[in-house]
N, C-alpha and C positions, 0 to 999 in steps of 0.2 A: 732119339727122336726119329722117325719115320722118313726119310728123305721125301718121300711121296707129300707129307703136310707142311714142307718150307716152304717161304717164297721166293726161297732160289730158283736159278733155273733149273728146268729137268731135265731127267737124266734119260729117257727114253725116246730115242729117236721119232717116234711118231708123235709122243708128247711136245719136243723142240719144235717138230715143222708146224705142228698146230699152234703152241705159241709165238712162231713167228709171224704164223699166215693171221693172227688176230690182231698181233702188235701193227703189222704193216697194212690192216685195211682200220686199225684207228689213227694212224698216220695220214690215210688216203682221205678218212673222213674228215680231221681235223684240218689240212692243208684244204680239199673241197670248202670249209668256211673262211681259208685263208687266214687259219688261226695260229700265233707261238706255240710253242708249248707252253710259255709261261701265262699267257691269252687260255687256253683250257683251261688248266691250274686252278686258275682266277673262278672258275663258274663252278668245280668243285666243292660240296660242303667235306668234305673228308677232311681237305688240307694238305692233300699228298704236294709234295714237293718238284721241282721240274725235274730231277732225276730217275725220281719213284716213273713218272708218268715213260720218260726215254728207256727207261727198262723196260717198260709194258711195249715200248712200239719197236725194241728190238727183239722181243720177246724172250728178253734174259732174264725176264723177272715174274712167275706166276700171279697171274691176275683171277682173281676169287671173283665169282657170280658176282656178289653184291657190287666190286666196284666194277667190274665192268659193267654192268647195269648202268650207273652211275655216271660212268663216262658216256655210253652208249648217250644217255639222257642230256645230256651238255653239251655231244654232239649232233643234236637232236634223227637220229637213227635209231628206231626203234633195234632194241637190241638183237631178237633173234636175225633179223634181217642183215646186220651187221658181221654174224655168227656163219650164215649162208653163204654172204658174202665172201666171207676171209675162205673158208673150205672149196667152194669153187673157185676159185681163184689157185689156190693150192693146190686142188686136187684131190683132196682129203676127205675120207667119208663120204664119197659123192649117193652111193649106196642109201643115203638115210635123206638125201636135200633134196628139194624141188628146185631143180635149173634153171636159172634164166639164161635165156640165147638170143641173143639177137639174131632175128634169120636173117636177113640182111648180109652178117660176114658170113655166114653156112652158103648159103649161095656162093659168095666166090671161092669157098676152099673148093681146090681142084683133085681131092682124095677121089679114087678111082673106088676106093671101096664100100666109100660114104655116098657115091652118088647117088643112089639109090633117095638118100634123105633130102636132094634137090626138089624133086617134084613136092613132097609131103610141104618143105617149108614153105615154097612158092604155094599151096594151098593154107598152109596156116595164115601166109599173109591177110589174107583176104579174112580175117578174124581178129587179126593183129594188126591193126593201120602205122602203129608206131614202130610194127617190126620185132616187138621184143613178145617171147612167149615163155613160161612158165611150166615147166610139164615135170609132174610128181615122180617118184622112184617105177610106180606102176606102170605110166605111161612110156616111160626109157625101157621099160624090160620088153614090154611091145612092141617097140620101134626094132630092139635087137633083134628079135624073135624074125621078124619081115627085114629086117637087114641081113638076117645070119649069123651073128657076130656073136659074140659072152654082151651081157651088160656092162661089165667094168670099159670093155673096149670103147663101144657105143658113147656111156658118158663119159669118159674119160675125151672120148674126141668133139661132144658137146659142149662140155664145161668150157671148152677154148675159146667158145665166142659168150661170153660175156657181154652185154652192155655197158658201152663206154670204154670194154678195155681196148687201150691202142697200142698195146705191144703185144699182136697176137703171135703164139709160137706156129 
């Protein structure tokens, strides 16, 4: 059989960090409702068990579209949102996601290289009242461009301010 179609875990380094960065934002979202895991479980029609579900949130165990759909929906997070989530967070594929950033902590990072992106957020504010803004793969490759920078650098040092995360690196 195809190691590629178990539900083990996998064997391809960028396959593991993406199974973990999904396992640990359905963690993030199930504890955000202040749920067990056996509390999820429960709102499951599958019937997966409370182990099945701890392998999914250390991401030792591949989780197929349908059920993470599934959970997504239990956790009420719309899934692709979920998906985005887990990858910026990680780092993963930032290339293909629409960022969210709080400009809020972009303001205070004191990156001499990124300063540049101080004035643009200090103007997106004034579009963003809550501070948090959204800006698609296009809009990153054009901020690089007027930064100077590759893309990968650019959102790789956006993806850091996340909304809500509070252990920023």
């Amino acid at each position: 059989m195809n190691p590629a179609h178990t539900a083990e875990a996998p064997s391809d380094p960028t396959e593991k960090a993406i199974s973990r960065a999904i396992g640990e934002e359905l963690r993030r979202a199930r504890e955000a409702l202040g749920w067990s895991r056996a509390q999820l479980v429960e709102q499951l029609p599958s019937g997966i068990g409370d182990r099945t579900l701890l392998s999914y949130e250390h991401g030792t165990r591949h989780l197929t579209a349908l059920r993470f759909i599934e959970i997504s929906q239990a956790l009420e997070v719309p899934a692709p949102t979920l998906l985005n989530q887990a990858l910026q967070r990680a780092r993963i594929h930032l290339e293909n996601l629409n960022l969210r950033i709080d400009l809020r902590f972009m303001l205070n990072d004191r990156s001499d290289k990124f300063r540049p992106m101080h004035q643009w957020a200090r103007n997106k504010l004034n579009e963003a009242p809550d501070g948090v803004a959204e800006l698609p793969p296009a809009s990153v490759r054009e901020l690089a461009t007027f930064v100077g920078c590759r893309y990968e650098e650019l959102a790789g040092w956006m993806a850091r301010f996340w909304p809500e995360d509070t252990d920023r690196v």
